[in-house]
N, CA, C and O atoms as a GROMACS GRO file, in nm:
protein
  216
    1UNK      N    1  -3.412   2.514  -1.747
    1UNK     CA    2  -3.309   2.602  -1.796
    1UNK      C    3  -3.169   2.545  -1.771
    1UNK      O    4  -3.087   2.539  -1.862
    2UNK      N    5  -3.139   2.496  -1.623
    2UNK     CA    6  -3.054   2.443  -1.635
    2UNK      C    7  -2.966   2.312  -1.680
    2UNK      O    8  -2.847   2.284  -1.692
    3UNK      N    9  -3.086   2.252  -1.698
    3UNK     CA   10  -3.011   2.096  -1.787
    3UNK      C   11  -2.997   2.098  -1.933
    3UNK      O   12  -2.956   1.997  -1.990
    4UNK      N   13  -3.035   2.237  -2.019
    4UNK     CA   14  -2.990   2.262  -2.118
    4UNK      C   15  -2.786   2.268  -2.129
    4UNK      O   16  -2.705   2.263  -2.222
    5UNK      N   17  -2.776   2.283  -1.979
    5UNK     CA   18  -2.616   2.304  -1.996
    5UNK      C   19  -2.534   2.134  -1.993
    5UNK      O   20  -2.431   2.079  -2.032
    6UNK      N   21  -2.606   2.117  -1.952
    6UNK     CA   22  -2.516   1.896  -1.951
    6UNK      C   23  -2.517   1.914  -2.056
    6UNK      O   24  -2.580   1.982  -2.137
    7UNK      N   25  -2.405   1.818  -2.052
    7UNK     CA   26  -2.384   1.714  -2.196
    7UNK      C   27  -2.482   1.605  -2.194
    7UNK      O   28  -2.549   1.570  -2.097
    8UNK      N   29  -2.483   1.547  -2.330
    8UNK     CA   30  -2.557   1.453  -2.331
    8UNK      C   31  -2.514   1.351  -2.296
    8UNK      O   32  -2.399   1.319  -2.327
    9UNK      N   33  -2.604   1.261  -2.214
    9UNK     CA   34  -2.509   1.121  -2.205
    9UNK      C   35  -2.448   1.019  -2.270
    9UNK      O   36  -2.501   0.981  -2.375
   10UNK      N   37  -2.304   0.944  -2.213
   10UNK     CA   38  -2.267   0.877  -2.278
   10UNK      C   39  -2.314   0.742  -2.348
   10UNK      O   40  -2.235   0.688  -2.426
   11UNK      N   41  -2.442   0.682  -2.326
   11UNK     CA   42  -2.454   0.589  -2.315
   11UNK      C   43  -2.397   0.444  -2.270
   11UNK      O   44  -2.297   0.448  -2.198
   12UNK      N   45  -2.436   0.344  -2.297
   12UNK     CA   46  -2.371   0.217  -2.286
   12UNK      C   47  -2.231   0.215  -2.369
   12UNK      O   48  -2.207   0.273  -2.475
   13UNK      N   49  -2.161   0.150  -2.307
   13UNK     CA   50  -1.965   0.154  -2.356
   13UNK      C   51  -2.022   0.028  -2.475
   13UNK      O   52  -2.109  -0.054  -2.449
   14UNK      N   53  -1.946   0.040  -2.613
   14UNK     CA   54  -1.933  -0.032  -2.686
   14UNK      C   55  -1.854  -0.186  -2.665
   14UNK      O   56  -1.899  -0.282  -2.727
   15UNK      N   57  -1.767  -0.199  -2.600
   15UNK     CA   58  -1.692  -0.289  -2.567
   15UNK      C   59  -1.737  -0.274  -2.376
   15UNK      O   60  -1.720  -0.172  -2.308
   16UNK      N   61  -1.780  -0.372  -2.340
   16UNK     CA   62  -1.849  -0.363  -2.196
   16UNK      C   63  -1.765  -0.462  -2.091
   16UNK      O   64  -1.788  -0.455  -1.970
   17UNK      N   65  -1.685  -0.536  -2.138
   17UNK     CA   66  -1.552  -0.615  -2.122
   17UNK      C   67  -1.437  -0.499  -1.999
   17UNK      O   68  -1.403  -0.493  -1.881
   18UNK      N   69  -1.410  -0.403  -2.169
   18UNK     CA   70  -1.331  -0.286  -2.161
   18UNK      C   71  -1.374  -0.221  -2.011
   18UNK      O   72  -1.299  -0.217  -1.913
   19UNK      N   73  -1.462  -0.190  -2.014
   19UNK     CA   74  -1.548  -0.090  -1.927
   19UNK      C   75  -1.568  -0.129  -1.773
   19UNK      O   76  -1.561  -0.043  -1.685
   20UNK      N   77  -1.594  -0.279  -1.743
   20UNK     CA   78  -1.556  -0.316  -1.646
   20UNK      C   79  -1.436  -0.343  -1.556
   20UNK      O   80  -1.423  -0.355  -1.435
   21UNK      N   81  -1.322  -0.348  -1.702
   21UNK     CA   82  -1.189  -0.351  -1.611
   21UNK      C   83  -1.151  -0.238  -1.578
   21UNK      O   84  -1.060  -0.235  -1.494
   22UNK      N   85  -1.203  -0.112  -1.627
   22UNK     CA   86  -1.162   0.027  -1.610
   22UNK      C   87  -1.214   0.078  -1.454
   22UNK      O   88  -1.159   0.159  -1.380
   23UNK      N   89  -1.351  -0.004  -1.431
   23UNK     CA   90  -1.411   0.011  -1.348
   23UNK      C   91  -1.355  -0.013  -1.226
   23UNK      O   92  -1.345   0.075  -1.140
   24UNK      N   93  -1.314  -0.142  -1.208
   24UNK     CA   94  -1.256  -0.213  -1.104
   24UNK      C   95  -1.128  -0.179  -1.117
   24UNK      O   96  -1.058  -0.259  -1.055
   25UNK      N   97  -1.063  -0.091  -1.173
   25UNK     CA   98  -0.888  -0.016  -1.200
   25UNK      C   99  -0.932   0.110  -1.094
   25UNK      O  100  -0.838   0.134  -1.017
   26UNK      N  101  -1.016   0.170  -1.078
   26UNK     CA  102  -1.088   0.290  -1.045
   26UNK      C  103  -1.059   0.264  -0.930
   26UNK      O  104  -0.976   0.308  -0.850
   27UNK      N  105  -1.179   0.145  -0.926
   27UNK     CA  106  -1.201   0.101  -0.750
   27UNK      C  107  -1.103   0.107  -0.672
   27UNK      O  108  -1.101   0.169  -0.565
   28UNK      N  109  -1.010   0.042  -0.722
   28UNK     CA  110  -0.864   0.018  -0.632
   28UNK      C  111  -0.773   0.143  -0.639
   28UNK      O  112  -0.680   0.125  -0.561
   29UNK      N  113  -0.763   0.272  -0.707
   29UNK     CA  114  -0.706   0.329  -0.678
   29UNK      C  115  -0.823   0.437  -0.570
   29UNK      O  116  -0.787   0.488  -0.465
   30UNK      N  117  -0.934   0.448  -0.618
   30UNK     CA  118  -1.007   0.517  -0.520
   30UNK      C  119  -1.006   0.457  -0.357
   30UNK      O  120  -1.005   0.547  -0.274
   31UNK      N  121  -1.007   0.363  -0.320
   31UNK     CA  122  -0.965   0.272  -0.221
   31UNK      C  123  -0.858   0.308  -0.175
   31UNK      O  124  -0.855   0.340  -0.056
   32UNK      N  125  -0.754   0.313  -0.247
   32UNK     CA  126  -0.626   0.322  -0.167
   32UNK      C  127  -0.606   0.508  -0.126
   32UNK      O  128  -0.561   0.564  -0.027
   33UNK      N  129  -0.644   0.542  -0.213
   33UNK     CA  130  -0.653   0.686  -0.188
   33UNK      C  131  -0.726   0.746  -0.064
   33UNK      O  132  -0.690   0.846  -0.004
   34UNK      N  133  -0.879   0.639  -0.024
   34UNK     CA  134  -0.911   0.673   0.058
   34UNK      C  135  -0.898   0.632   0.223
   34UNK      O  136  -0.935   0.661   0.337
   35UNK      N  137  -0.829   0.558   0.159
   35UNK     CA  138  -0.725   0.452   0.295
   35UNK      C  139  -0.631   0.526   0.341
   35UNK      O  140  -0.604   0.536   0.461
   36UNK      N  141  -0.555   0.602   0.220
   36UNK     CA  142  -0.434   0.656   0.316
   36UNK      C  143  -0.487   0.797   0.376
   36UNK      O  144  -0.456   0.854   0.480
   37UNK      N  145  -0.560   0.825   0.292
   37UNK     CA  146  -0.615   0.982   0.356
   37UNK      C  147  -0.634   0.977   0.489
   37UNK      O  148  -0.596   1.062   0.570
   38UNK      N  149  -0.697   0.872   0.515
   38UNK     CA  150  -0.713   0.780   0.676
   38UNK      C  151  -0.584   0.730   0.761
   38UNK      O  152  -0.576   0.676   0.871
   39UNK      N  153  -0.493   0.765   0.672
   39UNK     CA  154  -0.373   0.679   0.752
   39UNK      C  155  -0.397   0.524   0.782
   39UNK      O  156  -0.387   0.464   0.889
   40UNK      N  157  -0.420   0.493   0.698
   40UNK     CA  158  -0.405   0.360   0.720
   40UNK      C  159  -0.275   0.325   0.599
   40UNK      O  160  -0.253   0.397   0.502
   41UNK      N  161  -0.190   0.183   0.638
   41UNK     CA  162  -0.089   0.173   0.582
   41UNK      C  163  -0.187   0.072   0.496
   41UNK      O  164  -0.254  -0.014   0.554
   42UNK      N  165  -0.191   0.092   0.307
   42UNK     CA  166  -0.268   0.044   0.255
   42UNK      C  167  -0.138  -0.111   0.179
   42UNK      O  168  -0.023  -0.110   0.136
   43UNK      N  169  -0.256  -0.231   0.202
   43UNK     CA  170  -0.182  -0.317   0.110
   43UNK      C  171  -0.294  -0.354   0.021
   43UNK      O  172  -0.407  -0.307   0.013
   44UNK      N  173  -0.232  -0.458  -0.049
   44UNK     CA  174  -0.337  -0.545  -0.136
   44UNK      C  175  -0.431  -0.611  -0.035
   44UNK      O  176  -0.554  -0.606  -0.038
   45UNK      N  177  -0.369  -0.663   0.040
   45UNK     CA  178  -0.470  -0.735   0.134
   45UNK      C  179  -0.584  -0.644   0.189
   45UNK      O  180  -0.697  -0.693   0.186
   46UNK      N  181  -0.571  -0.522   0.237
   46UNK     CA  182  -0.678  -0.467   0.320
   46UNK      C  183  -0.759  -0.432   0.207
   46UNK      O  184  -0.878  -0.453   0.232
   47UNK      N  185  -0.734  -0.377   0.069
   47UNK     CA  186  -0.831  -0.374  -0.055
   47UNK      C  187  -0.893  -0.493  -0.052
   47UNK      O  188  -1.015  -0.484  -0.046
   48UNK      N  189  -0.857  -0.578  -0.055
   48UNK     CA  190  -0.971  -0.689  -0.118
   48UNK      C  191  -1.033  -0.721   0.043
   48UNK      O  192  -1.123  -0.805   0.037
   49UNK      N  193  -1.015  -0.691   0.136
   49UNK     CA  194  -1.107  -0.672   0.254
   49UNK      C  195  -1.179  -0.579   0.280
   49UNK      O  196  -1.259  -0.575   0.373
   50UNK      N  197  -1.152  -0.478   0.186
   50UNK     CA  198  -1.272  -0.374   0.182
   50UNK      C  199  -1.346  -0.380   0.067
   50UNK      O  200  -1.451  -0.319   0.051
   51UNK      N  201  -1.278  -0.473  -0.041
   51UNK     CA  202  -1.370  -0.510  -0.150
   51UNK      C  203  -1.482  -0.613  -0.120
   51UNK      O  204  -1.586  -0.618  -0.186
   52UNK      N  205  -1.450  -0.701  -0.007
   52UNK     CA  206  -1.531  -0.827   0.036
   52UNK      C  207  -1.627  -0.776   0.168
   52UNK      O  208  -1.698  -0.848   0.238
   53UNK      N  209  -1.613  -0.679   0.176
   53UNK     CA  210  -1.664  -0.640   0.293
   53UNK      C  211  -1.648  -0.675   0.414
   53UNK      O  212  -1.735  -0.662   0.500
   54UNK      N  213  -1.502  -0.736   0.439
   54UNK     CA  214  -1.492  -0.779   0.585
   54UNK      C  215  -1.486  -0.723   0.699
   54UNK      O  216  -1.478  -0.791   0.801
   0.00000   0.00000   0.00000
């Protein structure tokens, strides 16, 4: 009854190029967002150390 209410899915992105840079645009603002929520003073540098997993 209830999955009559979803939408249907979007499928695969036509341009998949597109879709990945949107992706990794995401990342980095979700990152920084969740950095400062933390108080941490966010730079470029500590993103790509939490992108690399250091």
């Amino acid at each position: 009854m209830v999955i009559s209410h979803f939408p249907e899915a979007l499928g695969i992105p036509q341009n998949q190029d597109k879709y990945v840079k949107q992706v990794g645009d995401m990342y980095v603002t979700d990152v920084y967002h969740s950095l400062s929520i933390e108080r941490y003073r966010v730079t470029v540098e500590l993103i790509e150390r939490v992108r690399s997993c250091e």
